[in-house]
C-alpha positions in Angstrom: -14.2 22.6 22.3 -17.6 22.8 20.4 -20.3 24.5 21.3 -23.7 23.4 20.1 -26.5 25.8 19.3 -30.1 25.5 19.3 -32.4 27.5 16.9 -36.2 28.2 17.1 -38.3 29.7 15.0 -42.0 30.4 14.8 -43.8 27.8 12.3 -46.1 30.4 10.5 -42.7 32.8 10.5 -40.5 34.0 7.7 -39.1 31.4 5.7 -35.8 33.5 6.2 -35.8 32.3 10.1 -36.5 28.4 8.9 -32.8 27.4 8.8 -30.3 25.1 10.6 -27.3 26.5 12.4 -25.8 29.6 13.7 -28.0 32.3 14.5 -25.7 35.7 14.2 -25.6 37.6 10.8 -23.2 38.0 9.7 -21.9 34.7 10.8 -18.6 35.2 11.7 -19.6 37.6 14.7 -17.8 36.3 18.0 -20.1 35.1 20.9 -18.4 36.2 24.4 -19.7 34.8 27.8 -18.9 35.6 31.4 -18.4 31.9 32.8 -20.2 31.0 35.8 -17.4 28.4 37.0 -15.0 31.2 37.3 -12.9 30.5 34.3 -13.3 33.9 33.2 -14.6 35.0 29.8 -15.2 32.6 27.6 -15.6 33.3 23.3 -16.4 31.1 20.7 -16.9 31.7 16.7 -19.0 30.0 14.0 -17.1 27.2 12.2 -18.6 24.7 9.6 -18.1 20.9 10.2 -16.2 20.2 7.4 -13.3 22.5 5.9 -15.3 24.1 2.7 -19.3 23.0 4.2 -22.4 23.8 2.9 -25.3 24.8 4.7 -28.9 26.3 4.5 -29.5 24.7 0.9 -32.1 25.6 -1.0 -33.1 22.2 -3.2 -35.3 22.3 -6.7 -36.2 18.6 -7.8 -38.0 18.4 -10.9 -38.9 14.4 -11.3 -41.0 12.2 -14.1 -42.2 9.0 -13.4 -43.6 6.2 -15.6 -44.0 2.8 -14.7 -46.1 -0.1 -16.5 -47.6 -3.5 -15.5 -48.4 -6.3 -18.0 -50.5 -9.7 -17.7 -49.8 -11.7 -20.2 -49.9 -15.5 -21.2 -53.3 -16.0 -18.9 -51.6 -14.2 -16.3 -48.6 -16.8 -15.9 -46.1 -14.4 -16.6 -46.1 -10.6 -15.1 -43.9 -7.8 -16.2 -43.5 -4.7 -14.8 -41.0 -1.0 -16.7 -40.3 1.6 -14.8 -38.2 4.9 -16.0 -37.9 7.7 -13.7 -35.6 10.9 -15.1 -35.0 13.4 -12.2 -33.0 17.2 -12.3 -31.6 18.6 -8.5 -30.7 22.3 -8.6 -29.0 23.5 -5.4 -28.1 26.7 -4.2 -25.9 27.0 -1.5 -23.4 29.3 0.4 -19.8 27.7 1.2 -17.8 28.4 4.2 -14.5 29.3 4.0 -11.8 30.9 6.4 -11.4 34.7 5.0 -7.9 35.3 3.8 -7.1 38.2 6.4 -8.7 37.2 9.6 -8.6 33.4 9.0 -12.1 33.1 10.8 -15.0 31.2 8.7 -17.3 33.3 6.8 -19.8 32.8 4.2 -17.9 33.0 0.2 -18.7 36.3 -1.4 -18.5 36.7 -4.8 -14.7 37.1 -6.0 -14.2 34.4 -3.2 -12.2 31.0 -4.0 -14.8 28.9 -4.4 -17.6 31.1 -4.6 -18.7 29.3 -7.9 -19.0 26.0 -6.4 -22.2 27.4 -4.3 -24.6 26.2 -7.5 -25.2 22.2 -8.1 -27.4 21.0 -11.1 -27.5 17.6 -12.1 -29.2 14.8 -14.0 -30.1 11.4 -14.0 -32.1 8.7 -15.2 -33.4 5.5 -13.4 -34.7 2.5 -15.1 -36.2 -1.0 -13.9 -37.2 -4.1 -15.8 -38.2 -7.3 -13.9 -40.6 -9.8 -14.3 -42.6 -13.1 -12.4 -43.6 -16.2 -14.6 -45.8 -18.6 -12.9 -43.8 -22.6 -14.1 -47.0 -24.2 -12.1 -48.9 -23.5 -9.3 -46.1 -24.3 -6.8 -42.9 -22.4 -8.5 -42.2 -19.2 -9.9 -39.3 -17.5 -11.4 -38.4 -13.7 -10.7 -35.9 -11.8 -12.6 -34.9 -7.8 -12.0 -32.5 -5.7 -13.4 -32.0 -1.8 -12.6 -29.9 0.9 -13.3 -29.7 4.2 -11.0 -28.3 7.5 -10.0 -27.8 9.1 -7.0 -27.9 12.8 -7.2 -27.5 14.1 -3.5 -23.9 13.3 -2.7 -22.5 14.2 0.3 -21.2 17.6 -1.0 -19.8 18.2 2.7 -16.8 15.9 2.0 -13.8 17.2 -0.8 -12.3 14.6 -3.1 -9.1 14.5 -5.0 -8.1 16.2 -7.6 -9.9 19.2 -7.4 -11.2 19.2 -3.9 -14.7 19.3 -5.0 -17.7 17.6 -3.6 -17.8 13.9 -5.6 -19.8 13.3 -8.9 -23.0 11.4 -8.9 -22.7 7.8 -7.6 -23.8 5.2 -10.4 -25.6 2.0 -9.9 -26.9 -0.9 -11.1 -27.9 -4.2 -10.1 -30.0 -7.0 -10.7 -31.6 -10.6 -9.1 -32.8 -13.8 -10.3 -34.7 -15.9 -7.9 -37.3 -18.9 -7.4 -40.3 -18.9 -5.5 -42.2 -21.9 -4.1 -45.8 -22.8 -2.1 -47.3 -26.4 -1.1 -49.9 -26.8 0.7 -52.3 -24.3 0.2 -49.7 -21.4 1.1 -48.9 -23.1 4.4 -45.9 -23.3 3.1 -43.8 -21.1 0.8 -40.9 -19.1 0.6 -38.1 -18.4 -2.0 -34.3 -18.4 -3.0 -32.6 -15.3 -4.8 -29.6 -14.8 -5.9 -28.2 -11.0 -6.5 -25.5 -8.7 -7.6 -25.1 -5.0 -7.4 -22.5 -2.2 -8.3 -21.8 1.3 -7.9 -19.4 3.3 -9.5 -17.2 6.3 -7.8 -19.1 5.9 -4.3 -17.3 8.2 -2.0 -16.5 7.5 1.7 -15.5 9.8 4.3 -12.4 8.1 5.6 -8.4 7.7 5.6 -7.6 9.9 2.7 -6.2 12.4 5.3 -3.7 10.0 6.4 -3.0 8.6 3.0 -2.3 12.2 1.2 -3.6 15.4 2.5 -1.8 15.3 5.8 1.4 14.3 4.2 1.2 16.6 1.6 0.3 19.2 4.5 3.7 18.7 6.7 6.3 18.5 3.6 4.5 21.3 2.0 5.2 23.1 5.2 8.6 21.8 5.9 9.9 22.8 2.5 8.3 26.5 3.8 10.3 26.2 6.5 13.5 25.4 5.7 13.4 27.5 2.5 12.5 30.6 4.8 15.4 29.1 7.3 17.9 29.7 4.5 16.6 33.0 3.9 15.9 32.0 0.3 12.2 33.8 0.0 11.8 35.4 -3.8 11.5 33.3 -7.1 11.9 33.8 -10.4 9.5 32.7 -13.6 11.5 29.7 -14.2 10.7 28.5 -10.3 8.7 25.7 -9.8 6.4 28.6 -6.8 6.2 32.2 -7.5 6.2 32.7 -3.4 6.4 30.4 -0.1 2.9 31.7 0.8 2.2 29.0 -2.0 3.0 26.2 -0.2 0.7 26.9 2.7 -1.9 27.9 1.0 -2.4 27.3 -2.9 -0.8 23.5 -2.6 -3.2 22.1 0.6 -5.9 20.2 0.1 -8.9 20.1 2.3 -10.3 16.7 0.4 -11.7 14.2 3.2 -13.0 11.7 1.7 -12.2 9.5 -1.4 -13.7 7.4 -4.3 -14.1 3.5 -4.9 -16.6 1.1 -6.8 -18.4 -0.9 -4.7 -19.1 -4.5 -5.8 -21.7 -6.7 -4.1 -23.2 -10.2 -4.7 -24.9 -13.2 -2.7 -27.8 -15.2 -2.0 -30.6 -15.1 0.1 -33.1 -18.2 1.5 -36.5 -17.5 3.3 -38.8 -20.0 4.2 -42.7 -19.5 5.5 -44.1 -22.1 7.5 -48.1 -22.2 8.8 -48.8 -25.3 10.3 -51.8 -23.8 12.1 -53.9 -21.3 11.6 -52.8 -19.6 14.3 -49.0 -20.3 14.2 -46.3 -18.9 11.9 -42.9 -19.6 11.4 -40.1 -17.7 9.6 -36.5 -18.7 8.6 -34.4 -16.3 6.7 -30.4 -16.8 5.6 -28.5 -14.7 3.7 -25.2 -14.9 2.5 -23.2 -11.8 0.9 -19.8 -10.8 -0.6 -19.3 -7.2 -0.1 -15.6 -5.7 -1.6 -13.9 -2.4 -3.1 -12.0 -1.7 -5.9 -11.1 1.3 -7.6 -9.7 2.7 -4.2 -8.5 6.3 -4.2 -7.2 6.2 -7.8 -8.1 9.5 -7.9 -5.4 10.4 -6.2 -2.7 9.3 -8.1 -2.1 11.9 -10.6 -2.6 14.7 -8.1 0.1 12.7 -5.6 2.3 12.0 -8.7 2.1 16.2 -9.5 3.2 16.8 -5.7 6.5 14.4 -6.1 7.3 15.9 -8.9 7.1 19.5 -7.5 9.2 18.4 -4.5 11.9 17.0 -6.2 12.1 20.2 -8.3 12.1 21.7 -4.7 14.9 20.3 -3.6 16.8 20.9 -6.3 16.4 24.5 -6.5 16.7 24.5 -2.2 20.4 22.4 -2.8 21.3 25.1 -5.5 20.0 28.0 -3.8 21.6 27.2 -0.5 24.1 24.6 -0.9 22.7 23.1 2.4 21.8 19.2 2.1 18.4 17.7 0.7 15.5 18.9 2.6 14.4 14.8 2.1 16.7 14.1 4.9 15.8 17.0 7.0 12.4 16.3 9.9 9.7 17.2 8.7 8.2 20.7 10.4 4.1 21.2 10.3 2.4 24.4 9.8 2.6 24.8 14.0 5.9 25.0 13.6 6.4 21.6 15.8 9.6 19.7 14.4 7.8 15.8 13.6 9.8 12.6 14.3 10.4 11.2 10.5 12.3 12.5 7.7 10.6 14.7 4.9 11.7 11.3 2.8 9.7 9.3 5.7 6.8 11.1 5.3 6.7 10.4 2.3 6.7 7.1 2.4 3.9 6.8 5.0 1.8 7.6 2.5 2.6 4.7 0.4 2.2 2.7 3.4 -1.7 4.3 4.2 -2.4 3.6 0.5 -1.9 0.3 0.8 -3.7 -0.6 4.2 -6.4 1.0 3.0 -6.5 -0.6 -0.4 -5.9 -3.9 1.3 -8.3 -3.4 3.7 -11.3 -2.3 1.8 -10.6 -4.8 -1.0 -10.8 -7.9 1.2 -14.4 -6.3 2.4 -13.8 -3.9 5.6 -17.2 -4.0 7.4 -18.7 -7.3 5.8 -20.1 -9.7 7.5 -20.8 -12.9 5.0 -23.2 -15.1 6.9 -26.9 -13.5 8.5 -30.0 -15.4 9.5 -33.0 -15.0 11.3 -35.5 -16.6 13.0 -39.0 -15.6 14.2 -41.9 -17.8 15.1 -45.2 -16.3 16.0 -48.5 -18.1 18.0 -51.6 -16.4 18.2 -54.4 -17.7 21.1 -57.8 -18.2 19.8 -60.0 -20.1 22.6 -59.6 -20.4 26.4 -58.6 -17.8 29.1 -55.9 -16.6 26.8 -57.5 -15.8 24.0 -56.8 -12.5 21.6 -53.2 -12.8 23.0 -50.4 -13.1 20.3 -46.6 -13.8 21.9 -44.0 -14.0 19.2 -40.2 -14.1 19.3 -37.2 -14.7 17.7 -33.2 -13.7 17.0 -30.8 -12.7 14.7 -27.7 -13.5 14.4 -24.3 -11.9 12.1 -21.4 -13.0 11.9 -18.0 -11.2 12.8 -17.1 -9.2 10.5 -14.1 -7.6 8.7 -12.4 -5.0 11.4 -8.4 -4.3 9.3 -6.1 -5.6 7.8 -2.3 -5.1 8.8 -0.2 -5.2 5.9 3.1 -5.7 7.2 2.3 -9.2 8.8 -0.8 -10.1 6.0 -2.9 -10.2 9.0 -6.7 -10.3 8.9 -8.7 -8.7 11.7 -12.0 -9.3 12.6 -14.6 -8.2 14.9 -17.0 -10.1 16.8 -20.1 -12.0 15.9 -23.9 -10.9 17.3 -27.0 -12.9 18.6 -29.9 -11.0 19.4 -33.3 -12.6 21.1 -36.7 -10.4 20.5 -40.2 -10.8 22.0 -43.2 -9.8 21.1 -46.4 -9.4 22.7 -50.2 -8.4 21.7 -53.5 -8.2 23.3 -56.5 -7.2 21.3 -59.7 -6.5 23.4 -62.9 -4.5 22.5 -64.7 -2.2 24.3 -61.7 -0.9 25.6 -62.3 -1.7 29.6 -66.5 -1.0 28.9 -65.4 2.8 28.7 -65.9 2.8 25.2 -68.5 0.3 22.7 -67.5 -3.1 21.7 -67.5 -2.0 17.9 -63.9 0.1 19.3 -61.2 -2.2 19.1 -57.7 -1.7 21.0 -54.6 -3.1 20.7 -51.9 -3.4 23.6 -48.3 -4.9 22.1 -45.2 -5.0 23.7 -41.9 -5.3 21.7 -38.5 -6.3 23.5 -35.7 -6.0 21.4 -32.3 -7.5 22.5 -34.4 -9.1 25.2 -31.1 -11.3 26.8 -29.8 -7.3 27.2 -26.8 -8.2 25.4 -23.9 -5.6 26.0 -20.9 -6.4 23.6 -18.6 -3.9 21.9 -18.9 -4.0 18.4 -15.9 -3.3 16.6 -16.0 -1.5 13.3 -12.2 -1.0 13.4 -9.5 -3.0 14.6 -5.5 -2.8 14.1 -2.2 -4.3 15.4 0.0 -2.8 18.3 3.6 -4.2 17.5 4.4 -6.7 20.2 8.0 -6.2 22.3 8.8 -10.4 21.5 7.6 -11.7 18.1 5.3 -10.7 15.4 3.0 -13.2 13.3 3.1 -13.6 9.6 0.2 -14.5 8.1 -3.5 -15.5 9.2 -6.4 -14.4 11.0 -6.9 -13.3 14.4 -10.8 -13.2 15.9 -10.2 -12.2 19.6 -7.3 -11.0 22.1 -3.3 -11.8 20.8 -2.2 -14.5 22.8 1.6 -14.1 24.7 4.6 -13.5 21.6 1.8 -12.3 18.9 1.1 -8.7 17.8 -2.0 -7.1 20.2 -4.7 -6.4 18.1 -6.9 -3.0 19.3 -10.0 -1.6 19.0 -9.7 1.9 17.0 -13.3 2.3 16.5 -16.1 0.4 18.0 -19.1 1.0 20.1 -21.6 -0.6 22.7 -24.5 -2.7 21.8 -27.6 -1.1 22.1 -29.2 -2.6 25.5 -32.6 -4.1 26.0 -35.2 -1.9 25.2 -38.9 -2.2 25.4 -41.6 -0.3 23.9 -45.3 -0.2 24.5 -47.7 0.8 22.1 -51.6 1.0 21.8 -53.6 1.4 19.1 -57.4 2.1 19.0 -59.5 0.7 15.8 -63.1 2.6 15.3 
């Protein structure tokens, strides 16, 4: 269970109280309650979210900016440069479980990990774009940019060295034409784009792919070497102690690396046939993929074969019992698994490559948007200073899995969305205030048809008892003989809201 704890503080206090988080110093002290539902006493310790967090930074961002715009060519052609150079120092305490008691604690010096408390990096960010003006009706654009991104996540661990990832590098650029007819009552633009970034971590599946499997056949090989009663090494061993293998040879990584490669093209068109009346199209159309995917793992999972084979060996000579490869697996609980050491093993090839597969055929994406949104505003007769406007949006389904076994896409499910919008503007404000106040009464309803679908960020397959498919795409429910597809992750739309707003102008 979690318990969640609120913190207040006085705003002209001591910085020292101006913090997020647990309120006991030390941190580690036990809370202990006398429950009122008669379950007894109830306790309850500090723990951070992640395994090695980092909390109540303290953040120094020294930045330089420099950016220039140019007119040249009788104004037809505009450029604008833009460098920005930026250095983040952070100071920060980790959390780690103290070697004796096991309970979370803030690292003190002589602590593993205490060094990794201090972040200071560097980066530089430059922009180059430009509009020239063909004739009065077109115009090309062009942009190109490069970029850093400084303030990782450094709650998350990646392979090989369990340490919070490196800076995420990016770059992009867009090349596009605008148009206008008509004295601006008509206008929009196409664009067509392309960005990448480099070593972009996300917080997902590497557990399953190698720090869980890692976990239960480090522990398993504890096991059965303490089982056999074989507990001291020597200096050619590939350990020194079985403590090792619990301890030293875990990994707390949760999250893993990838480049993330995106292009596409976007339309949007402005129409004002009135004065009063405004219409707006917009279509976009984008190709979103991964590649790269947890290659940062493979040396540290090629190290870890190599140390269980050596393993084995020495646990066949030292015992003369069989390979602990064909022996279940045993976790750090103690509870014997289903699978094989050799099993487990394998499952992790089997994770690596759902989630390559997955994230390379563009888990999440959704190719085709658009948007519509048409606005009138009232300027004579009994309805006069209103505005109504309205419009939707729609996405397509996306990208939900991928189920390797049976080259099987899964998607989600498409959305349509309907908005209104609605505005009065009045002076005097009822004859309470003078006519030279203004007000301003709008109303904006968003998912106005109250639309209540799940969407589905994750989907996979539940082998079927009859038949299995090979091959193509499923959108919706398996019908009778097919794999069921499932939802793993997914959530409700958000339902209609409404929100009223009023502003006064003086």
């Amino acid at each position: 269970n979690h318990v969640y704890r609120r913190r207040y503080f006085k705003i002209d206090g001591p910085w020292e109280n101006y913090t997020q988080g647990y309120g006991h110093d030390p941190y580690y002290l036990k809370d202990t309650y006398q429950s009122v539902r008669g379950a007894g006493t109830l306790s309850s310790t500090w723990a951070p979210p992640n395994a090695g967090a980092v909390f109540d930074d303290e953040t120094t961002t020294d930045s330089g900016l420099f950016v220039m715009q140019n007119y040249l060519l009788n104004q037809r052609l505009v450029t604008t440069v833009g460098l920005r150079t930026d250095r983040v120092g952070i100071k920060s305490p980790n959390a780690i479980r103290d070697p004796a008691t096991q309970i979370f604690r803030v690292a003190r010096p002589g602590d593993p990990g205490y060094a990794r408390t201090k972040f200071n990096e560097e980066g530089l960010r430059r922009s180059v774009g430009g509009v020239f003006h063909l004739t009065k009706n077109f115009s090309l654009s062009a942009n190109t940019s490069t970029g850093v991104d400084l303030v990782n996540d450094r709650t998350r661990r990646v392979l090989p060295d369990d340490l919070p990832p490196a800076p995420i590098k990016t770059r992009g650029q867009d090349y596009g034409l605008g148009f206008s007819f008509l004295d601006n009552r008509l206008s929009g633009s196409v664009r067509y784009f392309e960005s990448h970034s480099d070593n972009e971590d996300t917080n997902s599946r590497v557990q399953a792919v190698y720090t869980l499997p890692n976990e239960d056949i480090m522990s398993s090989f504890a096991h059965y070497f303490q089982q056999a009663g074989v507990t001291t090494f020597g200096a050619s061993d590939p350990i020194r102690s079985l403590n090792e293998l619990t301890t030293t040879y875990l990994s707390n990584a949760i999250g893993y690396l990838s480049d993330n490669v995106s292009n596409g093209y976007e339309f949007e068109f402005i129409a004002n046939p009135t004065r009063n009346w405004t219409i707006r199209f917009g279509y976009a159309h984008s190709d979103r993929k991964r590649t790269n995917v947890l290659t940062e793992g493979e040396g540290w999972w090629a190290g870890r074969l190599a140390l269980w084979k050596n393993l084995d060996t020495l646990y066949i000579a030292r015992t003369g019992r069989p390979s602990v490869f064909n022996q279940p697996t045993v976790n750090l609980t103690g509870q014997t698994g289903n699978l094989t050491v050799a099993q487990r093993i394998a499952t992790s090839a089997e994770e690596l490559a759902a989630v390559r597969a997955v994230e390379e055929k563009g888990y999440g994406n959704r190719p085709d948007k658009f948007n519509f949104w048409t606005r009138y505003a009232f300027s004579t007769g009994p309805l006069k200073r209103l505005s109504a406007g309205g419009g939707m949006r729609y996405q397509e389904k996306n990208i939900a899995g991928y189920d390797v076994p049976t080259n099987t896409v899964l998607y989600g499910k498409d959305t349509l969305l309907v908005d209104l919008m609605l505005q009065y503007k009045a002076k005097g404000v009822f004859k309470i205030l003078p006519d030279k106040v203004g007000i301003t009464y709008q109303l904006n309803v968003y998912n106005l048809l109250d639309n209540r679908d799940v969407i589905i960020s994750s989907l996979r397959l539940r082998p079927s008892e009859s038949t299995s498919v090979s091959g193509g795409a499923t959108g919706g429910l398996a019908t009778a003989g097919q794999n069921e597809p499932y939802i793993r992750r997914g959530w409700r739309q958000v339902p209609r809201t409404a929100a009223f707003t009023l502003r006064l102008d003086f």
